[in-house]
C-alpha positions as CSV (number, residue, x, y, z in Angstrom):
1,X,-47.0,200.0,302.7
2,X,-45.2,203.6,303.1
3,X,-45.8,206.1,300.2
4,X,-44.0,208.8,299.8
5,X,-46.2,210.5,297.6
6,X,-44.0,210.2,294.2
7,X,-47.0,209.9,291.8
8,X,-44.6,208.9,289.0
9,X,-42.7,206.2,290.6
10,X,-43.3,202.5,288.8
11,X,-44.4,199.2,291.5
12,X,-40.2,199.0,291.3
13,X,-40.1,201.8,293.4
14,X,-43.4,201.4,295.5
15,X,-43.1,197.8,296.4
16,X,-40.2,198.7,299.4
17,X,-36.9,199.0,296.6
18,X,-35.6,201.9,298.1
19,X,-33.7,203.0,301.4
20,X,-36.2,205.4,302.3
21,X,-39.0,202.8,302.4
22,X,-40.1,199.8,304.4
23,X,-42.4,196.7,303.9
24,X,-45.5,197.4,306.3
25,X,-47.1,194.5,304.3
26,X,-44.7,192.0,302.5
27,X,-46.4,190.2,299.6
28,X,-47.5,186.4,300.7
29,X,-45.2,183.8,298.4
30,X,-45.3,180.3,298.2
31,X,-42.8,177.9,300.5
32,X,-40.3,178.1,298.1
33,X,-39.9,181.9,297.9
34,X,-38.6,184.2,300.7
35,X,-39.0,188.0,301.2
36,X,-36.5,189.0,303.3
37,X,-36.1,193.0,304.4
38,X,-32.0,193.9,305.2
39,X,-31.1,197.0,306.3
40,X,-27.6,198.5,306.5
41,X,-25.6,201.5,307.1
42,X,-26.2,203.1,303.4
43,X,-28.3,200.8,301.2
44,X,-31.8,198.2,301.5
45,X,-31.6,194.7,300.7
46,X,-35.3,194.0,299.9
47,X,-37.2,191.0,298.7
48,X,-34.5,188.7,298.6
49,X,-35.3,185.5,296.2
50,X,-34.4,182.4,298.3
51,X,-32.0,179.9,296.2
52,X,-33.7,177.8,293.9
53,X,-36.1,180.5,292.5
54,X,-36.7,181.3,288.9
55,X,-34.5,184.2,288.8
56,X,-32.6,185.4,285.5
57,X,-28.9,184.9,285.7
58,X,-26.9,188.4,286.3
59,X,-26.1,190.2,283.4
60,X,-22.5,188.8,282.1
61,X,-20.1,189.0,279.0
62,X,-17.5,186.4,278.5
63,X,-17.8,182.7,279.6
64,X,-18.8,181.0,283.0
65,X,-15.5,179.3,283.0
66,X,-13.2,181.7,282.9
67,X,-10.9,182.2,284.9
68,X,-11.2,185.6,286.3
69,X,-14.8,187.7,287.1
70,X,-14.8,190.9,287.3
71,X,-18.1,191.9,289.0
72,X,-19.0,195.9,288.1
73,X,-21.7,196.9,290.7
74,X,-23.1,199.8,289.3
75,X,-25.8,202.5,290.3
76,X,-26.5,203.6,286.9
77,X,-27.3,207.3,288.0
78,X,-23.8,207.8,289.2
79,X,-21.5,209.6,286.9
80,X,-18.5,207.6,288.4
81,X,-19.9,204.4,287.6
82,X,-20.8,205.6,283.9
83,X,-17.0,206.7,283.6
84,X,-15.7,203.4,284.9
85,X,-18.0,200.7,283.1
86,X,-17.1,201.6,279.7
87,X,-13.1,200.9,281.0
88,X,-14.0,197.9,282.4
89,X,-16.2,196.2,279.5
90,X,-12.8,197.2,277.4
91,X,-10.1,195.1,279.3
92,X,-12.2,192.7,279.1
93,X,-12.5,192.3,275.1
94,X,-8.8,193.3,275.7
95,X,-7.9,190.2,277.8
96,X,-11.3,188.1,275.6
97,X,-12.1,184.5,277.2
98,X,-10.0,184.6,279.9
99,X,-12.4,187.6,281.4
100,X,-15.6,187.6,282.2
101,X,-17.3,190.4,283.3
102,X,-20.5,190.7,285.7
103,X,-22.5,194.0,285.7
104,X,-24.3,193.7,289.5
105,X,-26.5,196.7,290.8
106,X,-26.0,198.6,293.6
107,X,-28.5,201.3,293.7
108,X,-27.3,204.2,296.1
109,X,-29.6,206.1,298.8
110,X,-28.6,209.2,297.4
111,X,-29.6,209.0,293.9
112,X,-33.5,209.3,293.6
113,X,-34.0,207.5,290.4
114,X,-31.1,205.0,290.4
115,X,-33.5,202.0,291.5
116,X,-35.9,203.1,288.5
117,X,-32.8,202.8,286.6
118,X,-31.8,199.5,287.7
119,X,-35.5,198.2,287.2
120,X,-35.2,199.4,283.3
121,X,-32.0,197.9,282.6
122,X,-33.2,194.7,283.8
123,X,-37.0,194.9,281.9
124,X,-34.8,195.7,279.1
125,X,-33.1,192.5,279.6
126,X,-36.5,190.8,279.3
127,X,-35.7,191.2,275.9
128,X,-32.3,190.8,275.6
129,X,-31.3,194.4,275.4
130,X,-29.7,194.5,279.0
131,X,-26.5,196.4,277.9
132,X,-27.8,198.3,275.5
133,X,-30.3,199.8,278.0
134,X,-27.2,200.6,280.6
135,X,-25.3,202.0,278.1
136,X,-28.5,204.7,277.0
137,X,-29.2,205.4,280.5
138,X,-25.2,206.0,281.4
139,X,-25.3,208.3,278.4
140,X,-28.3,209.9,279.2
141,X,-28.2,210.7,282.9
142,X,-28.5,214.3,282.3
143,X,-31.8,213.9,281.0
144,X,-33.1,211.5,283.4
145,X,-31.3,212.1,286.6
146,X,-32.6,215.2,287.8
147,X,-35.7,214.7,286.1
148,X,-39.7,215.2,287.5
149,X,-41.2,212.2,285.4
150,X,-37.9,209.9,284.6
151,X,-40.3,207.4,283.8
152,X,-41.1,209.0,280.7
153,X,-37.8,208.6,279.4
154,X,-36.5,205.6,280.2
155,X,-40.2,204.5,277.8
156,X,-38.0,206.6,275.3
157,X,-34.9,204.7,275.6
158,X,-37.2,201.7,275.2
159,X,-38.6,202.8,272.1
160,X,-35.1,204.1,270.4
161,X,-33.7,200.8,271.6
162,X,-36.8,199.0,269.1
163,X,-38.1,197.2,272.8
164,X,-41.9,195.9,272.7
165,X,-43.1,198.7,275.0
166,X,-46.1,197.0,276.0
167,X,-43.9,194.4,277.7
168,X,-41.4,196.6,279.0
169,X,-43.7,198.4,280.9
170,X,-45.2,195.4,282.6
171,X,-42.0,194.1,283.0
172,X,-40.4,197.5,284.4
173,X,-44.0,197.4,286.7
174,X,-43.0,192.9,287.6
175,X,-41.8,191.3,290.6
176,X,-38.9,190.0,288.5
177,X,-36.8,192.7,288.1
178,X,-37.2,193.5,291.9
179,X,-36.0,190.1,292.7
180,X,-33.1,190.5,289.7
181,X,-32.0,193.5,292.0
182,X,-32.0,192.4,295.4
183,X,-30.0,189.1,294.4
184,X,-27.4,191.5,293.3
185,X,-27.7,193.7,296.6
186,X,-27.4,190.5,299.2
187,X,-24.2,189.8,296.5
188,X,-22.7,192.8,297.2
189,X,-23.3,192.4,301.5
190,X,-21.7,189.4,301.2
191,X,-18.7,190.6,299.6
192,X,-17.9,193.5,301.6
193,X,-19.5,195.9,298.4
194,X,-20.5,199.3,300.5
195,X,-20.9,202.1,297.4
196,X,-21.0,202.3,293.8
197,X,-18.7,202.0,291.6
198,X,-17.1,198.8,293.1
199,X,-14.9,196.7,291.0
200,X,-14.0,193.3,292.8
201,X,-12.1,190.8,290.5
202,X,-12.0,187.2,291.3
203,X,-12.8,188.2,295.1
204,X,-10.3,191.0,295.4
205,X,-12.5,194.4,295.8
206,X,-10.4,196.7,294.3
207,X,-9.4,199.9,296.4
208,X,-10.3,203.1,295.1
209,X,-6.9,204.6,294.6
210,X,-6.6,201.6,291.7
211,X,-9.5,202.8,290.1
212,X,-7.9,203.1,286.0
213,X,-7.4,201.4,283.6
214,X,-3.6,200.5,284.4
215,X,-4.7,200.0,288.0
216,X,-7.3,197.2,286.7
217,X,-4.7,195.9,284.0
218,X,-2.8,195.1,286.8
219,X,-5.7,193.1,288.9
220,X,-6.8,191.5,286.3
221,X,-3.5,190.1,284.9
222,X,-2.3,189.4,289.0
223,X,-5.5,187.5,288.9
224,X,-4.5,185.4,285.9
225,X,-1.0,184.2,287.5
226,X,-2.9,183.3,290.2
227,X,-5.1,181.2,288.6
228,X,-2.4,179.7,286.1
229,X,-2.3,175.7,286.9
């Protein structure tokens, strides 16, 4: 397996999570588990879990059945994505059970500790403090972004956010949030997702120059007529 020498990166980030790294030696799973290695033109699609594995749900607000989803896919180092999330996760208490809301990651090449990120959100979620975690680490980016030993934080957010740190490192260290992550990357390939932030509501991926709240007022509620019996 390539290294690239980061002594403070977690199994996350050593395991083949990242653009800049490959799988030399992919970890042997049973029949019923695939790791599959996708490359494209800005992000890695690594360790794919084949349907039918025991893989937590994405993280979601609002019912399965409503009517519209609005899937957020997020690198949670990007200060474009912190600005836009918060907008999001307010239309939709605004438009309540007729919304639901998926947060997906999307991890971008250029940010260096945006995978970590993604990996902490989603031990946090271990124990049910999924959005609580992104929202620390969206309002803490300063700290941790540009950081030397980012790792060391995020075990701060951990601990302000009460989380049993003993099990949030393991599961920060697990296979499980790795798999978490890459179902949301092959998501994103498959809708046509290329950057973070994307907004894509009930399959429409929203162009950039709609990017505000008006602009995702308007999708939401064109997405509600259009799913009116």
């Amino acid at each position: 397996m390539l290294d690239t020498g980061s002594r403070d990166r977690s199994a996350c980030e050593k395991s083949g999570y990242h653009f800049t790294m490959k799988i030399l030696n992919p970890p042997k799973r049973s029949s019923s588990r695939i790791a599959r290695l996708l490359i494209t033109g800005c992000f890695t699609l690594s360790a794919i879990a084949a349907p039918g594995d025991d893989v937590r749900p994405a993280n979601a607000l609002g019912p399965a059945g409503a009517p519209v989803t609005i899937e957020f896919f997020s690198d949670l180092q990007c200060p474009q994505c912190a600005r836009y999330e918060p907008m999001v996760k307010n239309l939709k208490t605004e438009f309540g059970n007729k919304v639901r809301m998926v947060l997906r990651h999307f991890p971008l090449q250029a940010h260096e500790h945006a995978l970590l990120a993604s990996c902490a959100a989603e031990a946090a979620a271990q124990q049910g403090k999924f959005w609580e975690m992104a929202e620390a680490l969206y309002r803490s980016q300063w700290m941790w972004a540009k950081a030397p030993a980012p790792r060391a934080i995020l075990m701060d957010k951990a601990k302000e956010l009460g989380l049993d740190l003993d099990q949030f490192q393991k599961d920060l260290d697990g296979t499980g949030v790795r798999e978490r992550i890459g179902v949301d990357q092959r998501h994103a390939q498959s809708v046509g997702v290329k950057t973070a932030p994307s907004v894509v509501i009930n399959g429409y991926n929203v162009p950039n120059s709609e990017f505000s709240e008006n602009g995702f007022r308007t999708a939401i509620k064109a997405a509600l007529a259009k799913a009116a019996p």
